[in-house]
N, C-alpha and C positions, 0 to 999 in steps of 0.2 A: 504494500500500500504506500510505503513512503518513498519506496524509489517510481511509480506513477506518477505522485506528484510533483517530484524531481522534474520529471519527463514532461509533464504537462504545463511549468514552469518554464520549461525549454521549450516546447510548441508554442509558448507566448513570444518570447524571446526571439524564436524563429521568425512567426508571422508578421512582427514588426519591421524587422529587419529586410527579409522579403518584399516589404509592399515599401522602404525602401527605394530597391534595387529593381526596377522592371528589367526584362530582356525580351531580346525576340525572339521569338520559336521557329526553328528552319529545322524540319525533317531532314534529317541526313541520312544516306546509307554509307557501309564501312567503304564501296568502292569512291565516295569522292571526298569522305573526311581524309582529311590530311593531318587533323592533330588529335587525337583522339586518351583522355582519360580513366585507367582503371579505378575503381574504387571494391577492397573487398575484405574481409573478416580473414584475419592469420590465426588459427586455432595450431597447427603445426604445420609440421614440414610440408607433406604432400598436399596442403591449399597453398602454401608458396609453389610447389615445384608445377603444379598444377596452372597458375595464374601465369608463370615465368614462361612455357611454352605458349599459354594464349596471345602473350606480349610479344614474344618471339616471332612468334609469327605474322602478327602484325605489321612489325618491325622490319620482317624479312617483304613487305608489303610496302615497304619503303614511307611506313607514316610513322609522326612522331609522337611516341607513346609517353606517359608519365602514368605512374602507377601506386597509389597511396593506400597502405594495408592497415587496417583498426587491430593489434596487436592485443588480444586481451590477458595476455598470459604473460605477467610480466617475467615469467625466467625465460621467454622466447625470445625477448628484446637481444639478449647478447647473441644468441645464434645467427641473425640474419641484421647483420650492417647496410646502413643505408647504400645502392650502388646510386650509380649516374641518370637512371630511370625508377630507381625505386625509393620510396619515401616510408617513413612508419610511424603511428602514433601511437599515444598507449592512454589509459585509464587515469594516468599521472597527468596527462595533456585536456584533462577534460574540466572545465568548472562545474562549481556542484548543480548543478541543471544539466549536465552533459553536454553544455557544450565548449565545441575542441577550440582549442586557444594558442597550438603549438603554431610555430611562425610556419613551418611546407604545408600546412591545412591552408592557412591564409592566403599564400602565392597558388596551391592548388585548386580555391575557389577565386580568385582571381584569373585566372589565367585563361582564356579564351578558348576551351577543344570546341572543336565543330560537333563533337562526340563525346557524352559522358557514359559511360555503361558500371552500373552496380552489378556489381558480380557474388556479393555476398545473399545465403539462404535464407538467413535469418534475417530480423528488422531489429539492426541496433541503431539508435535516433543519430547518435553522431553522425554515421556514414548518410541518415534522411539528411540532415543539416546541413552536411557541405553537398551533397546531390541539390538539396531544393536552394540553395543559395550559389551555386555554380554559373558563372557566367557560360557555360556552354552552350550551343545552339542546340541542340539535344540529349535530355537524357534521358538515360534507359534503366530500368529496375525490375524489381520482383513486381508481379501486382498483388496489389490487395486496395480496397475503397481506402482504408487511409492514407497510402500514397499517391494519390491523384494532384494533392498541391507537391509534389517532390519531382515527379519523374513524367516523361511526355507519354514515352513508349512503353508498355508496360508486359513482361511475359510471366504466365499463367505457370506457375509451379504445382506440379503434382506432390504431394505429400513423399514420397519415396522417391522424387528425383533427386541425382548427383550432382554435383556442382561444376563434374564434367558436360551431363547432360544438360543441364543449365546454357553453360557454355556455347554449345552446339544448338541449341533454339535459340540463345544469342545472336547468333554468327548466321545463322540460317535465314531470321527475319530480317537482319539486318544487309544483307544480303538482296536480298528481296524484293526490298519494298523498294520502290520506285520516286525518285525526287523529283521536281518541276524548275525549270532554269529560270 
């Protein structure tokens, strides 16, 4: 009950800040983004090693990726060093309403992808907060009705999908869908 209201303190928080910051909404698909944002939940290794091929590949796509992971486990923090595309924050970076205060969340919500895609299963508010405050021209997320003020695009998770499968309806829709010049 008291970390709800935490959360709901932070949804305030958010929606100020938000009506703020207007953007425009430009549907993108992954073939014409050119600068494109991961955002995803580091529980261990194999969601790093997992995310680092989805980047890779991107990458290997010749767009330019940045990739910012919600670390919840603080003995995780020492294992994976920030690189050149990878950023991380932790539960230390949070104020007491959740939200992230560390200065890469800042330049991450700043910074202009044509493309933001949530890659994480579950709904931790931070990773809503920098998605619904991201200057991106679109973002992409899990759906559910509370995220409709966060994300543009929304894909439909089945209770027992993998984060790999996840992935691949990612990449599939996004793929797909068809932009207007």
């Amino acid at each position: 009950m008291f970390e709800k209201l935490r959360e709901k303190i932070g949804q305030y928080y958010f929606r100020k800040e938000q009506s703020r910051s207007p953007r425009p909404l430009q549907m993108t698909n992954l073939r014409d983004a050119r600068r494109i944002g991961i955002l995803y939940t580091l529980e261990d290794v194999p969601d790093y090693e997992r995310v680092s091929e989805f980047v890779a590949r991107l990458q290997g796509e010749q767009k330019e990726v940045k990739a910012l992971g919600f670390v919840r486990n603080k003995n995780l923090v020492q294992r994976f060093l920030p690189k050149l595309s990878y950023d991380f924050f932790t539960r230390r970076d949070l104020t007491w309403f959740y939200k992230p205060i560390h200065r890469q969340v800042r330049d991450f919500i700043d910074k202009e992808f044509d493309l933001l895609i949530d890659l994480s299963l579950q709904d931790h508010f931070p990773l809503k907060y920098i998605s619904g405050l991201s200057k991106a021209l679109c973002r992409v997320g899990k759906f559910s009705e509370e995220n409709t003020e966060y994300y543009d695009l929304m894909i439909d998770l089945k209770p027992t999908m993998t984060q790999e499968e996840y992935m691949g309806h990612v990449q599939h829709y996004l793929t797909v869908i068809k932009t207007h010049a």
